[in-house]
C-alpha positions as CSV (number, residue, x, y, z in Angstrom):
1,X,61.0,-6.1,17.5
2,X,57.8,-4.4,16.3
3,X,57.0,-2.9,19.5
4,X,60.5,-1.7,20.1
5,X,59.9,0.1,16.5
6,X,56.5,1.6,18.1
7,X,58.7,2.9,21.0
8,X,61.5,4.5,19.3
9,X,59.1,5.9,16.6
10,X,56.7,7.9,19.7
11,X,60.5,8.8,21.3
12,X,61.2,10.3,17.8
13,X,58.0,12.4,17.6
14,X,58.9,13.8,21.5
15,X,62.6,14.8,20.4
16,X,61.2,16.5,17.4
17,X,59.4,19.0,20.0
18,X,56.0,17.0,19.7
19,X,55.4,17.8,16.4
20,X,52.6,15.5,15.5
21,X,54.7,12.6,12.7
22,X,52.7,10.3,10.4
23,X,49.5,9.0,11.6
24,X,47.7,5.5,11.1
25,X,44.9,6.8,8.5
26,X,41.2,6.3,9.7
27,X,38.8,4.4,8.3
28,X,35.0,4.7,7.7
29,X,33.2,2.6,10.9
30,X,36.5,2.0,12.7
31,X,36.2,1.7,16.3
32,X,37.6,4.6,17.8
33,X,40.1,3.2,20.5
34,X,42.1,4.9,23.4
35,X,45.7,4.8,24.3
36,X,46.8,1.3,24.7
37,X,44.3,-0.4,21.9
38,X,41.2,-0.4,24.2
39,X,37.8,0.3,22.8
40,X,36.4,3.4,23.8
41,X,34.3,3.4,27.1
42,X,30.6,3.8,26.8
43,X,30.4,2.6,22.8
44,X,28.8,-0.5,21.6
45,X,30.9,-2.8,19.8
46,X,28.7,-4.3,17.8
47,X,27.4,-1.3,16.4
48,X,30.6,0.3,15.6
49,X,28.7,3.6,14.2
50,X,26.5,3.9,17.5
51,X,26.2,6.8,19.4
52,X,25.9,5.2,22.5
53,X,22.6,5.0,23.2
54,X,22.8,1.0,23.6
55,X,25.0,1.8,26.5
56,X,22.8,4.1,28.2
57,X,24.6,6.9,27.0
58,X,23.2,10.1,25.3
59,X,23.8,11.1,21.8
60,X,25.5,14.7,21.4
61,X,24.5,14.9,17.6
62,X,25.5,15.5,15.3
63,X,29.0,13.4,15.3
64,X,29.5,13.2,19.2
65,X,30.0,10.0,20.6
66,X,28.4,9.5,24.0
67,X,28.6,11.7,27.5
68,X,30.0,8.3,28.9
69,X,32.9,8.1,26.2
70,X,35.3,10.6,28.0
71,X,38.5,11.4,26.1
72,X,37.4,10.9,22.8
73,X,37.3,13.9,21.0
74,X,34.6,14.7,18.9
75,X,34.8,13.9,14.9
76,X,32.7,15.3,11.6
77,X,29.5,14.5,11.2
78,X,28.9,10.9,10.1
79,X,25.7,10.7,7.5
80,X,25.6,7.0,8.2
81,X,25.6,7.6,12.0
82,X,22.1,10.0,11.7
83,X,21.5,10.6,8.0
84,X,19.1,8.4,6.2
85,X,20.8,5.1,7.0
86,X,20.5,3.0,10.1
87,X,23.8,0.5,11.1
88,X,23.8,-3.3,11.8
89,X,26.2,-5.8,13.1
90,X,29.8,-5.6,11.1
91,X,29.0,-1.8,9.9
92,X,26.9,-2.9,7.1
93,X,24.4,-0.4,6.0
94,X,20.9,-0.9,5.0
95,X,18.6,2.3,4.1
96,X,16.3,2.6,7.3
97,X,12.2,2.6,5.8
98,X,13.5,-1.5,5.1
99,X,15.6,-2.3,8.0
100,X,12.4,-4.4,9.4
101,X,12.1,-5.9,6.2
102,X,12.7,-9.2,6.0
103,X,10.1,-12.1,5.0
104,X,8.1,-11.3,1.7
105,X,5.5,-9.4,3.3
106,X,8.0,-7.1,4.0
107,X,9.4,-6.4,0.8
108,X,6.0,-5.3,-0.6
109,X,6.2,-2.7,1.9
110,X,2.8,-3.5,2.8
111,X,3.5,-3.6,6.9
112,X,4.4,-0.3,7.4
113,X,1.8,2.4,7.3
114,X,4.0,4.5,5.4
115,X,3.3,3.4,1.9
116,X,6.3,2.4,-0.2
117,X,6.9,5.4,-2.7
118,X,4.8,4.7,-6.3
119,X,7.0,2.6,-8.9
120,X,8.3,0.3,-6.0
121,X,8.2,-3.1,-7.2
122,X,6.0,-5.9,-5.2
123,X,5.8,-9.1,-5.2
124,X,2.8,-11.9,-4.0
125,X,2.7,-13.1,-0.2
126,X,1.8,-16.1,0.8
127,X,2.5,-15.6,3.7
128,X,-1.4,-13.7,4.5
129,X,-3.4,-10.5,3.8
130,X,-2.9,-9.5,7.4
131,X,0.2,-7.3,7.1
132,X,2.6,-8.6,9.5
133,X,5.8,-7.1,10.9
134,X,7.6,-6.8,14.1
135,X,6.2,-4.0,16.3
136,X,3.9,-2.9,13.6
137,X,0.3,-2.9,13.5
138,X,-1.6,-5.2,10.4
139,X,-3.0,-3.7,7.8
140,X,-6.5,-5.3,7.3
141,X,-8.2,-5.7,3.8
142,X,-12.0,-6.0,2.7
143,X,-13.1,-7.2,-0.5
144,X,-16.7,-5.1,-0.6
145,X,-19.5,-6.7,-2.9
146,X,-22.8,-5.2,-3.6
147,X,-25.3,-7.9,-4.6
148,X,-29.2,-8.5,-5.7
149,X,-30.7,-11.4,-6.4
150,X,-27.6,-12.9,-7.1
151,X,-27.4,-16.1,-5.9
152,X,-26.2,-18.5,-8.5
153,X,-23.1,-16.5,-9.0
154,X,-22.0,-15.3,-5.3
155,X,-21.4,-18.5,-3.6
156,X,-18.6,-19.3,-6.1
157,X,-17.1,-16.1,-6.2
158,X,-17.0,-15.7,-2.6
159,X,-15.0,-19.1,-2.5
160,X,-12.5,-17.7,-5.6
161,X,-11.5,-15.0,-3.4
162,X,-10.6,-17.1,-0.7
163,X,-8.3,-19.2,-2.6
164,X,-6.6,-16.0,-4.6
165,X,-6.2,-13.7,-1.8
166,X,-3.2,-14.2,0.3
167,X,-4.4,-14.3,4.0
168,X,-7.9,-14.4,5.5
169,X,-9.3,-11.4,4.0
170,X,-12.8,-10.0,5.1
171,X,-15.3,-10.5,2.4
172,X,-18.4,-8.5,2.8
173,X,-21.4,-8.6,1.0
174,X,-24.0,-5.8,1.0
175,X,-27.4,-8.0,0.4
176,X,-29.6,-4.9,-1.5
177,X,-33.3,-6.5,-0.5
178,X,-32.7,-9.3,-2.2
179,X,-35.7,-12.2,-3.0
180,X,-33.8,-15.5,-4.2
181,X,-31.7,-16.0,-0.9
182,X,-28.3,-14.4,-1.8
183,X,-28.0,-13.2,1.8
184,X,-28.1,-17.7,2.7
185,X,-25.9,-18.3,0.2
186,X,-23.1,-16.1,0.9
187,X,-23.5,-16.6,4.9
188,X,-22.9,-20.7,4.1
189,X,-19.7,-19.6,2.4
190,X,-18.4,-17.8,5.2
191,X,-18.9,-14.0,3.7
192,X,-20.1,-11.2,6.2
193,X,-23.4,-10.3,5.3
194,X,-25.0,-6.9,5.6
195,X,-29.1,-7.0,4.3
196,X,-30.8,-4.1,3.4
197,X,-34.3,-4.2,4.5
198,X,-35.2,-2.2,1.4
199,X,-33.5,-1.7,-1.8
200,X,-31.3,1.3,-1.9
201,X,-29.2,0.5,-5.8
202,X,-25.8,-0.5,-6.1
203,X,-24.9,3.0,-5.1
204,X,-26.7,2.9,-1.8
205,X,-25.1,-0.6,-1.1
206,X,-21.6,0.5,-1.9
207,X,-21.8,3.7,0.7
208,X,-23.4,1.3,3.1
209,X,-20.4,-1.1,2.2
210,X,-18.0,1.5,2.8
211,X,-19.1,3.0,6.1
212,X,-19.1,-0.9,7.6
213,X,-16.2,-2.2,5.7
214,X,-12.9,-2.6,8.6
215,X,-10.3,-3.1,5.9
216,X,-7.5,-0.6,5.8
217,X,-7.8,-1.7,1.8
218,X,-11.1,-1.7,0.7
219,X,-11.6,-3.8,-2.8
220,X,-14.6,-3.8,-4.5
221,X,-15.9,-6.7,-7.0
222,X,-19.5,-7.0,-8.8
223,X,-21.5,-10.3,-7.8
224,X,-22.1,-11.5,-11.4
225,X,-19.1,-13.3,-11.6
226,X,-17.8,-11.3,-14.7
227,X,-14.8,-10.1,-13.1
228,X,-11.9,-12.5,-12.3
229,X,-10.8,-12.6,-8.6
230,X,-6.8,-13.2,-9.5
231,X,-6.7,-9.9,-10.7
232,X,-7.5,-8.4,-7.4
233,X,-4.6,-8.7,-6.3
234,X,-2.2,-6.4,-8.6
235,X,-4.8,-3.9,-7.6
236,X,-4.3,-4.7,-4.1
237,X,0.1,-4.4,-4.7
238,X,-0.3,-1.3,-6.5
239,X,-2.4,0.0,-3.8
240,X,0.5,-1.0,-1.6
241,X,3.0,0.3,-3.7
242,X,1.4,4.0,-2.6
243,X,-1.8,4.7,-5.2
244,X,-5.0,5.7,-3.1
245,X,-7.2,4.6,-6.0
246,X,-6.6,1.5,-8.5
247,X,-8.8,0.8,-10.9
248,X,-8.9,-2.7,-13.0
249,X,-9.2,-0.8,-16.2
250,X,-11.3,-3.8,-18.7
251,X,-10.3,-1.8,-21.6
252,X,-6.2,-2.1,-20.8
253,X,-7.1,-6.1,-20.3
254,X,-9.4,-7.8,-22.3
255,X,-12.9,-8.5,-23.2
256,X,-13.7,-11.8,-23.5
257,X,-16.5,-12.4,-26.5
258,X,-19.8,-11.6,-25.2
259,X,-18.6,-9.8,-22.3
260,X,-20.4,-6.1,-23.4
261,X,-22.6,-5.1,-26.2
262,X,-21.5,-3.0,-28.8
263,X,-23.5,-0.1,-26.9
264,X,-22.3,-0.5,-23.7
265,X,-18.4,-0.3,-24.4
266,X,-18.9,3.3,-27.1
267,X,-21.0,4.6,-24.6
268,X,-17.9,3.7,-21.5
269,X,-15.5,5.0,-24.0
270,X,-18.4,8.5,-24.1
271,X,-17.9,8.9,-21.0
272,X,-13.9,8.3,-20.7
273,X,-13.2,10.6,-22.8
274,X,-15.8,13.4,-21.5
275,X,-14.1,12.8,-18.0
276,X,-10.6,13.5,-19.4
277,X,-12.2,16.8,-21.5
278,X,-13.5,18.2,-18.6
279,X,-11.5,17.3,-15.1
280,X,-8.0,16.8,-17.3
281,X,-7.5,13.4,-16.3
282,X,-6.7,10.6,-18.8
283,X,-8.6,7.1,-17.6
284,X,-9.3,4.2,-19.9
285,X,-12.3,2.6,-18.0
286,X,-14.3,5.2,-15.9
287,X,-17.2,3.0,-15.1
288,X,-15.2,-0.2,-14.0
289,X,-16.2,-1.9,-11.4
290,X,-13.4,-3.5,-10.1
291,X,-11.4,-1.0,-8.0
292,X,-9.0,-0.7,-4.8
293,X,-9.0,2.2,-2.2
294,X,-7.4,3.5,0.6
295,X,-9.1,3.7,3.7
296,X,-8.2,7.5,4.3
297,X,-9.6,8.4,1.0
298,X,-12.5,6.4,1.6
299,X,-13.4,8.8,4.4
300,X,-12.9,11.9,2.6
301,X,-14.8,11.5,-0.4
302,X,-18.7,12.7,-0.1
303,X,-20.7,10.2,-2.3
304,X,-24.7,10.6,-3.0
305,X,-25.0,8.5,-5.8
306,X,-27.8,5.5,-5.6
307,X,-27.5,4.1,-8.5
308,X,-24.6,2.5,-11.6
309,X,-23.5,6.2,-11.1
310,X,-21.7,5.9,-8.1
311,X,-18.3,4.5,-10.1
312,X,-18.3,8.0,-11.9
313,X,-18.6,9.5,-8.6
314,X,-16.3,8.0,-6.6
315,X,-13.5,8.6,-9.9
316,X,-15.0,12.1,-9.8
317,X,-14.3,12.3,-5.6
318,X,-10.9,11.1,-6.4
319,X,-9.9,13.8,-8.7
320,X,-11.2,16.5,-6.6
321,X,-9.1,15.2,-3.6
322,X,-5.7,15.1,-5.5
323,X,-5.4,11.6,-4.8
324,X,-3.1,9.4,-6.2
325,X,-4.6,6.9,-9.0
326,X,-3.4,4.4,-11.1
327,X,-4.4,1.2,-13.3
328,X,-4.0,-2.2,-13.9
329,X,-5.5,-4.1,-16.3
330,X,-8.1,-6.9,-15.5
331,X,-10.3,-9.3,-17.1
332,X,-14.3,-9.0,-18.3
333,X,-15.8,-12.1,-18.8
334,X,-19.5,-13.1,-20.0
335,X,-21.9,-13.2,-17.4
336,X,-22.4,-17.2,-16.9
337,X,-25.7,-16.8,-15.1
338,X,-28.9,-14.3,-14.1
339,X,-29.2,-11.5,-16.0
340,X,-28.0,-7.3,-15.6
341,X,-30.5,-4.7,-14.4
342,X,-28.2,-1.5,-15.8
343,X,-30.2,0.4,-18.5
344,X,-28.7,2.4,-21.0
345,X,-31.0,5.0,-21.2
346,X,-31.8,5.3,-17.3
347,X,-28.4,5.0,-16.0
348,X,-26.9,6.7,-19.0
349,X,-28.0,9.8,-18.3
350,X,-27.3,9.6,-14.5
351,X,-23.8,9.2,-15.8
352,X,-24.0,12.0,-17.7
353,X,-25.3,14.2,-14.9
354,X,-23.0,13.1,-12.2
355,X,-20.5,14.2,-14.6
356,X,-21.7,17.5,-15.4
357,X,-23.0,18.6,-12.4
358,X,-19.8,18.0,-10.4
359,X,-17.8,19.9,-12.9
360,X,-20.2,23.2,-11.9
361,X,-19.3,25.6,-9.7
C-alpha cells in the first residue's frame, strides 16, 4: 500500500506538468542516495561527510562530492566537511587539533608539536615523559642541573626526579670542576654527567647545559636540594600548555623557615621590581632557579653570563624575544646539607649590571 502511494504521488507530480511537489527535507550528514534508495557511487559510508577520498576519488572543494560520484549534483558548502572539524564513524564530530587524542598523554596536548593554546587545562601522565602519539614524533625532556661540590645533596635529588617525573626523563648534570666526587655520585644514580675540566660558574655550566641538553623541554633545578622535584612538573604542563618560559616563582609558593635570609629575599624583591620598572614586565621571582624552557627559545637567546647572573639574563633574553612566560608557584626549602657560594655583594652587583646594561641601547 505504501509503495502504491509512492507511485501515484510521482504520477501526480508528472500530470501536474513536472512541477517539482513536496520534497523529503534533508538532513545534516545524510547519505546522499540515488534513484531507487542506493547510496551514491564513489562515497564512503562510513564517513557519511567524506568527500571521497577514502574511495580513491578526488575532492572538488568546496562542497563537491567526488569525480567518481556521477549524478549527484553538487550541494553548499559543508563547514563540517572542510572547515575546522574532521568526521568519524556515525557523523559525530570532534574538533580536528584532538582527533588523535585519546590516552592521557594526549589530552595534555603534549604529543603534538603544535602547542595547545595557553589556558588549556592539563592533567599528569603516567603514562611517561616521552610524548607518545600515533604517527607523531616524542617530545623529549631534560631536567639540566649545574652542580659543585655537591655531593651529599645530588645523589638524592637525582633519584626524587625519577620517581616524580612521568617517563624516563634525561637528567643531566653539568659537574663545574668539582673536588668531593659529585661527578661519582650522580653517574651511580644513573644521571648523565658532563665535567668541566675547569670551573666556569653556574652560568658557564648552565650554557654548557644548554648547548648538550637533547630535551625538547629543558628544566632546570639547583643541586642543593632546596627546591622540591614535584613541583617540576606543573612547570613542565604549563610549558605544555603553550608558555616558552615557566618560572617556579618561590615568592607565589612558600618559604619554608630558614630557607633565605632576610637580605637575600629584599634584595630578590630589588631586583623584581627594577626588572618590571625598566623592561615593563611584572615577575615575582626574577632570580629563581627553578625554570622550564622551550627548546626553540633555548636557541635564540644569546647568554654570556658566568656567574648567579645568568637567571636575570636568561629572564632578560626572554623579554627581548617576545616569548611567551608564565609562573607557577614552587616550594624553597632550607638547604639540609653543604653550604652556598652566592655573595651578596659580588653577585649583587652582577645582577645589577646585567640588568642595566641590557636595558642600553
Amino acid at each position: 500500500m505504501l509503495r502504491a502511494g509512492r507511485a501515484a504521488h510521482a504520477v501526480g507530480r508528472s500530470a501536474a506538468g513536472g512541477l517539482p511537489g513536496p520534497r523529503r527535507p534533508r538532513f545534516a550528514g545524510q547519505r546522499p542516495r540515488l534513484p531507487g534508495g542506493a547510496p551514491e557511487p564513489g562515497r564512503d559510508l562510513s564517513f557519511p561527510h567524506c568527500c571521497g577520498k577514502r574511495s580513491g576519488g578526488r575532492c572538488d572543494r568546496p562542497g563537491r562530492t567526488s569525480v567518481r560520484t556521477g549524478g549527484f549534483r553538487p550541494r553548499a558548502p559543508d563547514p563540517r566537511a572542510h572547515g575546522p572539524w574532521t568526521c568519524r564513524v556515525h557523523g559525530s564530530l570532534r574538533p580536528r587539533a584532538t582527533r588523535f587524542r585519546s590516552g592521557p598523554q594526549e589530552q595534555l596536548g603534549i604529543a603534538l608539536r603544535t602547542p595547545v593554546p595557553v589556558g588549556a587545562v592539563g592533567r599528569s601522565s603516567s603514562q611517561g615523559g616521552h610524548l607518545v602519539s600515533r604517527g607523531l614524533p616524542a617530545e623529549r625532556v631534560t631536567v639540566l642541573i649545574a652542580a659543585r661540590n655537591e655531593r651529599a645533596t645530588l645523589p638524592a635529588l637525582v633519584t626524587r626526579l625519577r620517581e616524580c617525573l612521568p617517563g624516563p626523563p634525561e637528567i643531566l648534570v653539568v659537574d663545574d670542576a668539582s673536588t668531593d666526587g659529585t661527578a661519582d655520585a650522580a653517574s651511580r644514580v644513573g644521571a648523565r654527567v658532563l665535567s668541566l675540566p675547569r670551573h666556569q660558574g653556574k652560568g658557564g655550566a648552565l650554557r654548557q647545559g644548554f648547548a648538550a641538553a637533547a630535551g625538547d623541554f629543558v628544566l632546570t633545578l639547583d643541586a642543593d636540594g632546596q627546591d622540591a622535584p614535584e613541583d617540576l612538573v606543573r612547570l613542565l604542563e604549563r610549558a605544555r600548555e603553550g608558555a616558552d618560559l615557566v618560572i617556579g616563582s618561590r615568592f607565589l609558593g612558600r618559604f619554608e623557615p630558614g630557607a633565605i635570609s632576610r637580605l637575600n629575599h629584599l634584595g630578590t624583591l630589588f631586583f623584581n621590581r627594577l626588572v618590571g620598572v625598566l623592561y615593563g614586565v611584572a615577575v615575582t621571582d626574577s632570580q629563581a632557579g627553578v625554570r622550564c624552557f622551550r627548546r626553540d627559545l633555548l636557541e635564540r637567546m644569546v647568554l654570556q653570563a658566568t656567574e648567579y647572573e645568568i637567571e636575570t639574563e636568561m629572564l632578560l633574553e626572554a623579554i627581548r624575544l617576545s616569548a611567551r612566560i608564565a609562573e607557577v608557584p614552587v616550594r624553597r626549602m632550607p638547604r639540609s646539607a653543604g653550604s652556598s657560594s652566592f655573595s651578596r655583594v659580588r653577585h649583587g652587583l652582577r645582577i645589577l649590571s646585567v640588568i642595566l646594561r641590557k636595558r642600553l641601547p
